[in-house]
ZADOTI-867188 format. One record per residue (C-alpha): residue number from 1; residue in one letter; y, z, x. Coordinates in steps of 0.2 Angstrom, whole numbers. Example, Ala and Ser with C-alpha at 12.3 -4.5 7.8 and 13.67 -1.06 7.14 Angstrom:
% residues 2
{1; "A"; {-22; 39; 62}};
{2; "S"; {-5; 36; 68}};
//
This chain:
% residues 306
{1; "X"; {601; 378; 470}};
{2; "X"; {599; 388; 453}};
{3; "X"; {580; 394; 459}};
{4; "X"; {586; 399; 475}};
{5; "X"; {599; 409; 470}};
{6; "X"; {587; 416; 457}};
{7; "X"; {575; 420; 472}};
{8; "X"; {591; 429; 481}};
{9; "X"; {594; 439; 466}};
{10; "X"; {576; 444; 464}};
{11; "X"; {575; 448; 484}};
{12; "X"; {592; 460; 483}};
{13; "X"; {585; 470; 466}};
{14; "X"; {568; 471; 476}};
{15; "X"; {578; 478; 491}};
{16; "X"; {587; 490; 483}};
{17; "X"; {572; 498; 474}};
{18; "X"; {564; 499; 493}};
{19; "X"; {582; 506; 501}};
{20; "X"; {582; 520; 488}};
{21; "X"; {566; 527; 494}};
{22; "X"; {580; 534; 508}};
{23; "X"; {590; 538; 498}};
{24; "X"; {580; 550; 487}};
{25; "X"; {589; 567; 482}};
{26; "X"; {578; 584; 484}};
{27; "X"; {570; 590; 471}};
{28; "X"; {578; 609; 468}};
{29; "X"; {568; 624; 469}};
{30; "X"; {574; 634; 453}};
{31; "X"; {562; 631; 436}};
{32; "X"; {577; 629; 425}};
{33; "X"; {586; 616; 438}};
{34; "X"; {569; 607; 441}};
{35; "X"; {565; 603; 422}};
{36; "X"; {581; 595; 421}};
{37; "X"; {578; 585; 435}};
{38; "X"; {560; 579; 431}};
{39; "X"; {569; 576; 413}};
{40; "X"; {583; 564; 422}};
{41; "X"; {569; 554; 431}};
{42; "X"; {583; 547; 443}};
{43; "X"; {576; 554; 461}};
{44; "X"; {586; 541; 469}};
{45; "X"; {601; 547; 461}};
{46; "X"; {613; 549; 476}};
{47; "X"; {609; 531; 479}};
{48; "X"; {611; 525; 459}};
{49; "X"; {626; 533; 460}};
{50; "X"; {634; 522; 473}};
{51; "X"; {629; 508; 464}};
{52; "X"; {635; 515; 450}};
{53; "X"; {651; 515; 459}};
{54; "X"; {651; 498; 463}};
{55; "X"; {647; 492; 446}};
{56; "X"; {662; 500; 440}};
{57; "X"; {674; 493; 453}};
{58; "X"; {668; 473; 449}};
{59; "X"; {668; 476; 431}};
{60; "X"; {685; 483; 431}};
{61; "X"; {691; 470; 442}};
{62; "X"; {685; 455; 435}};
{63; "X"; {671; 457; 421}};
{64; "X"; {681; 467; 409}};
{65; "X"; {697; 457; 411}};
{66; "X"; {688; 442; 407}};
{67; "X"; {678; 447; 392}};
{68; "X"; {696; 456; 386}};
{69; "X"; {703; 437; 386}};
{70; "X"; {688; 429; 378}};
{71; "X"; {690; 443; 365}};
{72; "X"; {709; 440; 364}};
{73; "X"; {709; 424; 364}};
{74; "X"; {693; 416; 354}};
{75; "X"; {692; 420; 335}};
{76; "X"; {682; 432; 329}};
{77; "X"; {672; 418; 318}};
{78; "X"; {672; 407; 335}};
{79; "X"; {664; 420; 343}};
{80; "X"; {651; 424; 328}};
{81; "X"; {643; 405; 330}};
{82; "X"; {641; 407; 348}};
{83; "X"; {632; 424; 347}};
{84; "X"; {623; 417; 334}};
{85; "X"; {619; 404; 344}};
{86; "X"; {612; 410; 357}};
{87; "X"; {600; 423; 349}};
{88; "X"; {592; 407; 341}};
{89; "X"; {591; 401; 358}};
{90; "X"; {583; 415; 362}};
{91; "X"; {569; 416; 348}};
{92; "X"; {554; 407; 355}};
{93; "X"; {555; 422; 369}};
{94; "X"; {555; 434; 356}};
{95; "X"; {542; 427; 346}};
{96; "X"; {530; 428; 360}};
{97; "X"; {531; 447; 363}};
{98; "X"; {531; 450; 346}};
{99; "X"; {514; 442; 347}};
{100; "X"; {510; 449; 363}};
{101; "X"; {513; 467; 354}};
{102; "X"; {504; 463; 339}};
{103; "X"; {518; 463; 327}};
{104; "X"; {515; 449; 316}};
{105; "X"; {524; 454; 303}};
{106; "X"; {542; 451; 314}};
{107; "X"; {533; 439; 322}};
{108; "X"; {534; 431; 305}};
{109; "X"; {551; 436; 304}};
{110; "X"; {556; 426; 321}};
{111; "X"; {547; 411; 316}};
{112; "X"; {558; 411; 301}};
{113; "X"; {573; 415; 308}};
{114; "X"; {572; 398; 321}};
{115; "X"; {567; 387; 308}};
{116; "X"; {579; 389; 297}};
{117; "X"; {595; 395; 309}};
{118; "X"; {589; 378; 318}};
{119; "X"; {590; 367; 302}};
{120; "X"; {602; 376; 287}};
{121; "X"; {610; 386; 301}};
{122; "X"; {614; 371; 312}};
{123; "X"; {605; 372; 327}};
{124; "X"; {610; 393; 323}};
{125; "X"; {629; 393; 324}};
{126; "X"; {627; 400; 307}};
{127; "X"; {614; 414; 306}};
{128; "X"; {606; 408; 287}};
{129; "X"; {593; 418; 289}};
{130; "X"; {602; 434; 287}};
{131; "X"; {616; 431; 277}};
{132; "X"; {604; 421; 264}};
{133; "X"; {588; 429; 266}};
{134; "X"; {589; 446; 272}};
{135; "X"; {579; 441; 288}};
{136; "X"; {588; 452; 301}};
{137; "X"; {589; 449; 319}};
{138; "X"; {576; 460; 331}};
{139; "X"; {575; 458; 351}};
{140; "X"; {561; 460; 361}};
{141; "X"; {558; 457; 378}};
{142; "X"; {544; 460; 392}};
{143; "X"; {548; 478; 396}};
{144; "X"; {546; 482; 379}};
{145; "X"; {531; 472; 377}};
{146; "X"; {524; 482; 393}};
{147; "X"; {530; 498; 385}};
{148; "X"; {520; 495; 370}};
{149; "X"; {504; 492; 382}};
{150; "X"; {506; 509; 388}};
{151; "X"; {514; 506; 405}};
{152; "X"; {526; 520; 410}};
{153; "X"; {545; 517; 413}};
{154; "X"; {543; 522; 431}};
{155; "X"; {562; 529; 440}};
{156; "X"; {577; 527; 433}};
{157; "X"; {586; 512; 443}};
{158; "X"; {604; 506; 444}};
{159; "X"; {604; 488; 450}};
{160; "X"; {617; 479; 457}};
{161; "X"; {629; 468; 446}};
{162; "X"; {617; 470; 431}};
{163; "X"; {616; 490; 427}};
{164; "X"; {601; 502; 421}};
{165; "X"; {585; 501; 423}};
{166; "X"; {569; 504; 429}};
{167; "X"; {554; 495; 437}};
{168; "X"; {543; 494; 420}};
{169; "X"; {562; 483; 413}};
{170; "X"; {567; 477; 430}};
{171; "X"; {548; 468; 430}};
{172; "X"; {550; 463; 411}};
{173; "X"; {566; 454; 417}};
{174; "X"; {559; 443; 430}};
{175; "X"; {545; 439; 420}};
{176; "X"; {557; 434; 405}};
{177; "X"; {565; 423; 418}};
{178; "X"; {550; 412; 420}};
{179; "X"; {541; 413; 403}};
{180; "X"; {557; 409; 391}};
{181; "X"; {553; 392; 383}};
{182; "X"; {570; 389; 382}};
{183; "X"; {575; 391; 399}};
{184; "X"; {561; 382; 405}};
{185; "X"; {565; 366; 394}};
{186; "X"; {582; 367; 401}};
{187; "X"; {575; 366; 417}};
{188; "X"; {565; 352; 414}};
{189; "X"; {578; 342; 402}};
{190; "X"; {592; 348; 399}};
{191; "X"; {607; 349; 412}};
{192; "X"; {606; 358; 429}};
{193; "X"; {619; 371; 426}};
{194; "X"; {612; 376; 407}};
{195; "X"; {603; 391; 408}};
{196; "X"; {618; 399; 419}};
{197; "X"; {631; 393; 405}};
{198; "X"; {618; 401; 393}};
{199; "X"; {616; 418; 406}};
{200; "X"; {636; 420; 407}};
{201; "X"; {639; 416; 387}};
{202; "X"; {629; 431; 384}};
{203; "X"; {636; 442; 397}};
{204; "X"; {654; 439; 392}};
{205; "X"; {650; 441; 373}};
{206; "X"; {638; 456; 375}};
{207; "X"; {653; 463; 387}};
{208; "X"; {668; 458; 376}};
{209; "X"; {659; 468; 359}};
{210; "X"; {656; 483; 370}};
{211; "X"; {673; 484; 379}};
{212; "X"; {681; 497; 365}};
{213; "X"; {663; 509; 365}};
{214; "X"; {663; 510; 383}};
{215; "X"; {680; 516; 384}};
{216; "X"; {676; 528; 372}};
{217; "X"; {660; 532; 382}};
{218; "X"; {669; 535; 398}};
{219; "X"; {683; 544; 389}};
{220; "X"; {674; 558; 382}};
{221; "X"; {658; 560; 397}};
{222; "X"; {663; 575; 408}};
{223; "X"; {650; 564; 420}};
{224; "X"; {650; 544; 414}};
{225; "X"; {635; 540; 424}};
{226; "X"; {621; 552; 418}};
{227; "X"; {628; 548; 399}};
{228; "X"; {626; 530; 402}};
{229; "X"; {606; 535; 411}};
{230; "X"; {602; 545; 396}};
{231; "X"; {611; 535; 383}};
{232; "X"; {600; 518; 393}};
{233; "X"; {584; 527; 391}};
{234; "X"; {585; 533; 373}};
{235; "X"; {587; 517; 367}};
{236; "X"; {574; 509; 378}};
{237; "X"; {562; 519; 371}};
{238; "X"; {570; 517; 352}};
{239; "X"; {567; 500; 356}};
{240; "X"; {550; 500; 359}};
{241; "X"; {545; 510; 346}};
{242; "X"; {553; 498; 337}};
{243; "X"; {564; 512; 329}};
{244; "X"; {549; 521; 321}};
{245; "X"; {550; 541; 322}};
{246; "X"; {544; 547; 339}};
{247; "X"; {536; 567; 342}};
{248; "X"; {554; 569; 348}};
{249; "X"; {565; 570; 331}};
{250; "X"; {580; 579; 335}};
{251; "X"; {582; 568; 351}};
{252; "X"; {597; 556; 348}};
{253; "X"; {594; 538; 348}};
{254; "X"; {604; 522; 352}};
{255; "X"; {602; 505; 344}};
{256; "X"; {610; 490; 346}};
{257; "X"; {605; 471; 352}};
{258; "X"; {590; 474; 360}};
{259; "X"; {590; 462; 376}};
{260; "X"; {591; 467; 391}};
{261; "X"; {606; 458; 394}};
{262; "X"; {615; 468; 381}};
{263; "X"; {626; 479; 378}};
{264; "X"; {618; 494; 375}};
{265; "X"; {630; 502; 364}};
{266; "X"; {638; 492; 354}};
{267; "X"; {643; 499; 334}};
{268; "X"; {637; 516; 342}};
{269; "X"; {649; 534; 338}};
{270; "X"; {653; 548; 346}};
{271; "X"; {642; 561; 335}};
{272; "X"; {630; 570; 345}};
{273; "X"; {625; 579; 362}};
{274; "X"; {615; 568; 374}};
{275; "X"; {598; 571; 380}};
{276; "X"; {596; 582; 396}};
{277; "X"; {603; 573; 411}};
{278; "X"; {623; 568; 400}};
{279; "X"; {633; 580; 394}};
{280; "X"; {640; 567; 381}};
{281; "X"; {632; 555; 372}};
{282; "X"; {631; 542; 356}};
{283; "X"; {624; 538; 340}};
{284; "X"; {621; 523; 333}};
{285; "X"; {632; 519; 315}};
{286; "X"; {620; 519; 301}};
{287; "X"; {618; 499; 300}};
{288; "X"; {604; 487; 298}};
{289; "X"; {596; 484; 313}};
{290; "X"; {603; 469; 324}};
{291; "X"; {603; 466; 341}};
{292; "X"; {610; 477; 352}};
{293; "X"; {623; 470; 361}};
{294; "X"; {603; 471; 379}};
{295; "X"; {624; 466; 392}};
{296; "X"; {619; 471; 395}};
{297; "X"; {606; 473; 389}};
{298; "X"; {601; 475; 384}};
{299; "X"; {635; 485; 388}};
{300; "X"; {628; 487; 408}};
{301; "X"; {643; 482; 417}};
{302; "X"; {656; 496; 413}};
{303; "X"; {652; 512; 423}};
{304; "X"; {659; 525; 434}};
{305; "X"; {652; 541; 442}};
{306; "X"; {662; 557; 440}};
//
């Protein structure tokens, strides 16, 4: 039941990338009005849009309802063990693209973080690691690990019930799907229904940290869709530079979670112009890295066109 709905979720993302071939806006004539559109990377923007559209309607109706009342109603502490928790579940997935990347020095870092989150942490409700040793949480996924081999983002996507993207993430995400050693041992051992529990745990929490920045997003964007694009693809790329400097300095940058899944911009401030394509966007606090509340992702559900 759970790999067939997988499959159906697949086939519709897969759909949608092939529908928007028809959907594809023209590119304009003027110089000035074509760099911003070869800037914004979104062809199919008439077609993002609408999805766009939808995304918002279901997350108003149900998504953000429920993550209000799982943030009104859990303790914040409650709700610091379970995130914790699941980014030690996630770590074996991260500790293979830090290898796949040739990080070994976070791949170090990872390796610490399971063992003892898993042990002194108690099975990662508690995140030792950090609060003892200073070893701080980093995501990875296989978008990024694609983007370090050199593999270009391709169009900007908006996919339905999951948010931004593009095929280069959109790729990574199904691949993530298959290789996670955690998922897979669920599959194999654990109960039926665990990897969905684990998929909406980490929706509602990304979603319930990100409720008051989104607000805020949508509050001050004279167009909330092409803040969200550009706000998306800063930090995908921030991401998998790993936040080193990029040629680019003066473009802003957004950090957060890191997982897809995540909300993308969570802890971040209203501080600075967007990139071309968003007439508002965000700034990442000053802060230690940590994950970036990813749902999300890499956070994704909350969105309106203008």
């Amino acid at each position: 039941m759970k790999d067939s709905m997988k499959r159906s979720l697949m086939g519709a993302a897969l759909a949608a990338m092939v529908l928007t071939s028809s959907a594809c806006g023209t590119p304009p004539t003027d110089p000035d009005a074509r760099a911003a559109y070869d800037e914004a990377n979104d062809p199919w923007e008439p077609f993002n849009r609408y999805i766009f559209d939808v995304n918002y309607a279901m997350d108003q109706l149900f998504f953000r309802p429920i993550a209000g009342m799982y943030r009104t109603g859990v303790p914040e502490p409650l709700r610091d063990a379970i995130r914790n928790f699941l980014r030690n579940l996630r770590s074996p997935l991260i500790l293979i693209h830090d290898l796949l990347q040739g990080e070994l020095d976070r791949a170090g870092v990872t390796l610490q973080r399971f063992a003892l989150n898993s042990t002194l942490g108690v099975a990662g409700f508690i995140d030792f690691a950090d609060d003892v040793m200073d070893l701080q949480y980093h995501d990875e996924d296989f978008g990024q690990t694609l983007g370090v081999w050199g593999f270009e983002e391709g169009w900007y996507i908006m996919l339905p019930f999951y948010g931004p993207s593009n095929p280069r993430d959109t790729t990574g995400l199904v691949v993530d799907s298959f290789i996670d050693p955690v998922s897979i041992m669920l599959k194999v051992y654990g109960p039926n229904y665990g990897p969905q529990v684990r998929s909406v745990l980490t929706a509602l929490d990304a979603r319930s940290r990100a409720i008051d920045t989104l607000d805020e997003v949508e509050r001050t964007s004279i167009d909330f869709y092409a803040t969200i694009r550009s706000l998306y693809r800063q930090r995908r790329d921030d991401e998998i530079r790993n936040g080193r400097p990029s040629g680019n300095q003066g473009a802003p940058t957004i950090m957060g979670d890191g997982s897809p899944q995540s909300p993308f911009l969570e802890n971040a401030s209203p501080q600075q112009k967007a990139a071309p394509g968003a007439v508002q966007s965000f700034v990442p606090k000053p802060a230690a890295p940590m994950p970036l509340p990813r749902l999300l992702p890499k956070d994704q559900l909350s969105q309106r066109p203008q």
